[in-house]
N, C-alpha and C positions, 0 to 999 in steps of 0.2 A: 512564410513558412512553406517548405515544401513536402507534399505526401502524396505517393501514390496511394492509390485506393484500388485492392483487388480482392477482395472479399465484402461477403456481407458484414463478417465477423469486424474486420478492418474500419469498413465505414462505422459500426456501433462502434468499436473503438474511438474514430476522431470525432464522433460527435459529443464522449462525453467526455475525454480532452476538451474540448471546445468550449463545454458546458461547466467542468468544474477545475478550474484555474489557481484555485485558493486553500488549498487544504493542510493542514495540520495534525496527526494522528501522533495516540500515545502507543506504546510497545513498538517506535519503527515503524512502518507501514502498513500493518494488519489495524482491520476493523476492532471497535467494541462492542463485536456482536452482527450478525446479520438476520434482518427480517426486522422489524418493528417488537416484537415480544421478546426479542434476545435484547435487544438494544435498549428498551426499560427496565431489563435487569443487567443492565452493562456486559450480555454478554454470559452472561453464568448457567447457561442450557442446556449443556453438552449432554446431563443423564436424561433430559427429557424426552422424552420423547414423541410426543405429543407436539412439541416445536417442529412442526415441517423444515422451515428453513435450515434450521443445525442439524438436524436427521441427515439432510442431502447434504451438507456442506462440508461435515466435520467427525459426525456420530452415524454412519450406513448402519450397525448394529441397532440402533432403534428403529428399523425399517420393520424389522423382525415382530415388532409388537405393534406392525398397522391391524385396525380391525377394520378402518375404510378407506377409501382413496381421499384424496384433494389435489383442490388446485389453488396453487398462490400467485399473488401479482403484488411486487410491492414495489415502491420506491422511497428514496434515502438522499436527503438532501445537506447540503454543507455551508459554512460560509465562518471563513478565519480575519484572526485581528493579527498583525505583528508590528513589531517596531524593530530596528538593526540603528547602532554606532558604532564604528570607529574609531583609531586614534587619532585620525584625522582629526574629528570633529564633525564629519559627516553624519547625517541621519537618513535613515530610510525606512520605508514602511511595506508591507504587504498589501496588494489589490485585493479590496475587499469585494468579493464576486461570491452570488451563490451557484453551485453547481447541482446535477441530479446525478443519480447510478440508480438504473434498476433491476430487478432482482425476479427470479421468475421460479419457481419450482412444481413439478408434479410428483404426488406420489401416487403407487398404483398397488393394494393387496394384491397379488396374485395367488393366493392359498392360505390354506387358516394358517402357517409358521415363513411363510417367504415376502418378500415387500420392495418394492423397486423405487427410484427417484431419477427424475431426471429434474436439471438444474441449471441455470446459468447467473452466476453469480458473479458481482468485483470484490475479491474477497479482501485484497490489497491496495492498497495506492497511493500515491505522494507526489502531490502537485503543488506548487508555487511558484505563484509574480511578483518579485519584489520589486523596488523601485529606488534605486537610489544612485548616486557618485561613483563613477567604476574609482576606485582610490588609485593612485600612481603607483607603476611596477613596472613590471615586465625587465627586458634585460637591459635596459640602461635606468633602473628606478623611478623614470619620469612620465610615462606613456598610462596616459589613463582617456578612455573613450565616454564620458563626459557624464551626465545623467543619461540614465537608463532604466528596460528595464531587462532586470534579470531570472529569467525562466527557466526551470527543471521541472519534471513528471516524469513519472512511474507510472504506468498503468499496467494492472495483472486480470485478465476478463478470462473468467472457465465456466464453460460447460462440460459439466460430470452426468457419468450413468453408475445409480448408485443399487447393490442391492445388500440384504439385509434378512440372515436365518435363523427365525429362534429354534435351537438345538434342544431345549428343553422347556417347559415351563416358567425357568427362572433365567436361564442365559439365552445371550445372541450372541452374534458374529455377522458381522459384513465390513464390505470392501468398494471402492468406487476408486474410478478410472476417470480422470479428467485433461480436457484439453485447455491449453492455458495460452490466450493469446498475451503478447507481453509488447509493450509501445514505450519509447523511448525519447525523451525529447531533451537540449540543454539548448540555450540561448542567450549568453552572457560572452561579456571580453575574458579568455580563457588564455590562462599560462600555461604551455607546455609542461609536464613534468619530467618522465623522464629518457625522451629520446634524446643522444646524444648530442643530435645537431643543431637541436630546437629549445633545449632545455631553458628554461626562461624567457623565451619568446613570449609578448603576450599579443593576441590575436581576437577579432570578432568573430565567434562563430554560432553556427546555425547548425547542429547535430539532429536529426531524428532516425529512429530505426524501429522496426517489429520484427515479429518472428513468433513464433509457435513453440511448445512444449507438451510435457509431459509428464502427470505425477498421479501421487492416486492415496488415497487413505484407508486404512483400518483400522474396525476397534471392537469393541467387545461392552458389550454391557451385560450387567448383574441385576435382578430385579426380584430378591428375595421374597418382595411384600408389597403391595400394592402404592403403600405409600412411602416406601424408599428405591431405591434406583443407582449404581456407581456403574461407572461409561471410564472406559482408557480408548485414547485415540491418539493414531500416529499418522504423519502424513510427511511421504517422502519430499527428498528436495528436487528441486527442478533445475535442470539445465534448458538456456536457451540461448542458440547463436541467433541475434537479430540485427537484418542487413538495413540498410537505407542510405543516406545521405549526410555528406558533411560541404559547409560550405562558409566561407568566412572571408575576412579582407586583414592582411595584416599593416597597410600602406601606415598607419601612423605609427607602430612601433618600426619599422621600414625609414621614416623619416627623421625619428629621436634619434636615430642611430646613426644619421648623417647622410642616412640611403635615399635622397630622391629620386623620383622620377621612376622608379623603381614598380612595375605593378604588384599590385598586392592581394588582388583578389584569388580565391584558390576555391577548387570545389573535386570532389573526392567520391570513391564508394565507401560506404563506413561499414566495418562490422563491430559488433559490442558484445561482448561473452557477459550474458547476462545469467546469474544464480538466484535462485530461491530458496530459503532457509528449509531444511526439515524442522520438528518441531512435533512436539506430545504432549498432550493434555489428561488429565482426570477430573472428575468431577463426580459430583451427586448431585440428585432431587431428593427432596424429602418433604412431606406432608407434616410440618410439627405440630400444624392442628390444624381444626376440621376447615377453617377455610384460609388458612396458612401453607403457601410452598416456601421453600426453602432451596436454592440453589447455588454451589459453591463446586470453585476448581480451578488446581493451579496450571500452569502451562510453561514446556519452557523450548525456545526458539534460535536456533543455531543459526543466529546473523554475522555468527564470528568466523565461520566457513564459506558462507554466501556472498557477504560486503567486505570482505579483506581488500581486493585490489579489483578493481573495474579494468579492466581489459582493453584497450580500444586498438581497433585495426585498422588502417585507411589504404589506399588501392586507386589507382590510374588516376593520380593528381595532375590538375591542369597548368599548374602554374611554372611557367621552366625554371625562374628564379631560385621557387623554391626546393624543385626535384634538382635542382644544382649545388644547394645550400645538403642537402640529405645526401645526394647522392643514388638519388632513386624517385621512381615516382610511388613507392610508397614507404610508410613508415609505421611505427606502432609508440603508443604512449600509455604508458600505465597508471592510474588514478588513485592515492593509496589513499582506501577507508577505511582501515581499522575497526568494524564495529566490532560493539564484547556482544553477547550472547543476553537474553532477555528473557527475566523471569517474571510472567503474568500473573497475577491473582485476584479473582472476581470471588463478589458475591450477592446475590439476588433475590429481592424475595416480591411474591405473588399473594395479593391479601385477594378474594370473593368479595367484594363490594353487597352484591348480590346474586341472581341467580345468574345474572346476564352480565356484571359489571365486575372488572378488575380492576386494582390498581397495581400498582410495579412500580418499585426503584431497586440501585443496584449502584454499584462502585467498584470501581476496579482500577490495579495499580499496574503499570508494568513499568521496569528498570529502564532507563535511558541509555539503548546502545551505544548511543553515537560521543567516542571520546576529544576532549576539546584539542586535541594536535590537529585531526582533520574536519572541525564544523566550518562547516560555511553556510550563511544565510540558505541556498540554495539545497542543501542536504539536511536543513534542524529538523526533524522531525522527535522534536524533545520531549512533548510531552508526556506527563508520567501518571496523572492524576484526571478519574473520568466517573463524572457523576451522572446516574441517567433515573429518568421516569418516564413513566406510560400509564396507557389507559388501556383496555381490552372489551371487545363489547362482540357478544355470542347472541344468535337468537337462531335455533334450529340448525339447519345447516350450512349457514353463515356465520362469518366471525372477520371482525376489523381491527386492528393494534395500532396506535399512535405511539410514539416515541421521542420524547428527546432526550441527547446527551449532551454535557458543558465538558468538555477538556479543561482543563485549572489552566491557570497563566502558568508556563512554565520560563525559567533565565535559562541560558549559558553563558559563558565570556570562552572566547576561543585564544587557545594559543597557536594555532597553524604551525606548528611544529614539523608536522609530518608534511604540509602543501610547499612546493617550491613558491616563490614572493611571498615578498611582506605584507602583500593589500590586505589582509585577513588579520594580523595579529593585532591581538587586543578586542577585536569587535565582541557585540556581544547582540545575541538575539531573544527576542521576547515574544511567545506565541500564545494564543489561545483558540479555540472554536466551537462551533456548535452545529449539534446535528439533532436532525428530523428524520422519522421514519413513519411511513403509511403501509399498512399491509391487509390487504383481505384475500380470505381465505373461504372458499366453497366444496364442503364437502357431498362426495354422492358415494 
């Protein structure tokens, strides 16, 4: 693989590419929850406030109700199961690797009604190594580049400064501004889609890109009574143009075609017009008895604006063959992904074990974007179904949160309707995973 590295942000970026290789998430690429205590109730914290992590990440309006600072350090770990077939008859599996993301947040009272965060969270992401038979395609139906494996990831890393004003007694309002580093990677034999000259071409290639953005949330919480709470939160969408490299050998589709001797290696500047969905949430806290919370909230996620068509740009291509075949040494090709739009719904609850002990579970469903014209092994992120628990443990002005969540197995069967080649139609993918979350937290 090839990566420049010119930021600190960057290097934390490829280390936890590096680190987490194997992932599966339900609603599309968003988390079930961040911090260890959102993630035992799958997620469902948004009116809390008291949740440091969702204050910064999601809800800046419970900033409003700090009565003292903290500091968090957590980390969240992963590790996926899958299986993929064929009409072939081919099978394939997913690399079972665990990975880390960690998670860091500060909040700060600055006045008895104002309250700040600062943050750097992965609030996103979708990685996976499958392993299988590239199937025969390309443009003479027969060029298939053998076992492999075949790699995508997503990674979304932001650090936000968040603040947060109680207006009254009973309401808030805040707002948070974040920078969004975004990393790009594919690593599979890749058919052209839909540039002219190329169209059905299938090819090896080596894609990665970064790039930077920018987006920012607000919301508004309600806190009539001490033990009820209702939070709305909106967070805009993100644009990101991210540059890097492409680089690939087309010589055995080159050869089925009757082209020897032909070179076939090619390498490119790449740009990728990368979107982030907007997306709104509500929710509540609610205390339904004396050592019972209660947290519930739907959310819903414009993936049908963000993942419609992937964009890709390439630029001072090396290979003369093929800047002879275009007619240029650059070209553009367009990826159609069709996603529909994703509607989430958690709910979570918090029992007092003790003075010092919690426990948490939580469930939460989100719709499966991704429609079977465009799945592929490399884009499933299907799951729909997420069951989590935790532990919580307080003593003075420390407190620690464990977590885990099960992703359910979720199927597709793909029709490839929408991908040019056939290598896709029929397959069908099967995922599951699991996650851990550690988080302590010190108040002063």
């Amino acid at each position: 693989m090839w990566f420049r590295i010119n930021s600190p942000f960057c290097f934390l970026g490829a280390w936890i590419v590096f680190l987490l290789p194997s992932i599966a998430l339900a609603s599309g690429i968003d988390r079930n929850g961040l911090g260890a205590r959102s993630m035992g109730m799958a997620g469902a914290t948004l009116a809390d406030e008291t949740d440091a992590v969702t204050t910064a990440a999601m809800n800046p309006a419970g900033l409003g109700f700090l009565t003292e600072s903290d500091f968090s350090v957590g980390i969240a770990g992963a590790w996926a199961h899958g299986s993929y077939d064929n009409a072939w008859g081919d099978d394939g599996r997913l690399t079972d690797t665990w990975g880390l993301l960690p998670e860091l947040v500060w909040r700060q009272s600055l006045a008895d009604r104002l309250g700040m965060s600062l943050s750097l969270l992965t609030d996103s992401t979708r990685l996976a190594d499958w392993y299988f038979r590239d199937p025969p395609g390309g443009a003479t139906g027969a060029t298939s580049y053998g076992m492999r494996h075949h790699r995508s990831s997503i990674l979304n890393m932001r650090a936000a400064l968040g603040l947060g004003w109680r207006l009254t007694d009973h309401w808030s309002v805040g707002a948070n501004v974040g920078l969004v580093y975004n990393r790009n990677e594919l690593t599979t034999p890749y058919t052209f889609q839909s540039n002219p000259a190329l169209a059905g071409f299938k090819t090896l290639l080596d894609l990665e890109t970064e790039g930077f953005g920018a987006n920012g949330d607000l919301s508004l919480q309600w806190k009539p009574m001490e033990t009820f709470a209702m939070a709305f939160s909106y967070r805009t969408a993100t644009h990101i143009h991210t540059r890097g490299t492409a680089r690939g050998d087309v010589t055995r589709q080159l050869a089925d075609a009757g082209l020897t001797g032909v070179p076939g290696g090619f390498e490119y500047d790449a740009k990728v017009a990368t979107r982030l969905p907007q997306k709104a949430a509500i929710g509540f806290s609610w205390q339904a008895m004396k050592k019972l919370n209660v947290g519930a909230q739907a959310e819903w996620v414009d993936w049908s604006s963000a993942y419609d068509v992937l964009e890709v740009r390439l630029d001072k291509g090396s290979n003369a063959a093929v800047n002879a075949t275009t007619g240029s040494r650059s070209l553009e090709d367009n990826i159609q992904l069709k996603w529909k739009d994703s509607i989430v719904l958690r709910l979570g609850f918090e029992y007092e074990l003790t003075d010092s002990l919690f426990l948490r579970m939580g469930y939460a469903y989100g719709s499966n974007p991704i429609p079977t014209e465009t799945l592929l092994p490399m884009t499933a992120a299907i799951s729909e179904h997420t069951l989590g628990v935790g532990l919580g443990y307080k003593s003075g002005r420390y407190a620690v949160d464990l977590a885990y969540q099960y992703d359910l197995p979720a199927f597709q069967r793909s029709s490839a309707t929408s991908i040019r080649g056939g290598e896709y139609k029929g397959s069908r993918v099967k995922l599951q995973s699991h996650w851990i979350g550690l988080t302590t937290k010190i108040a002063f």
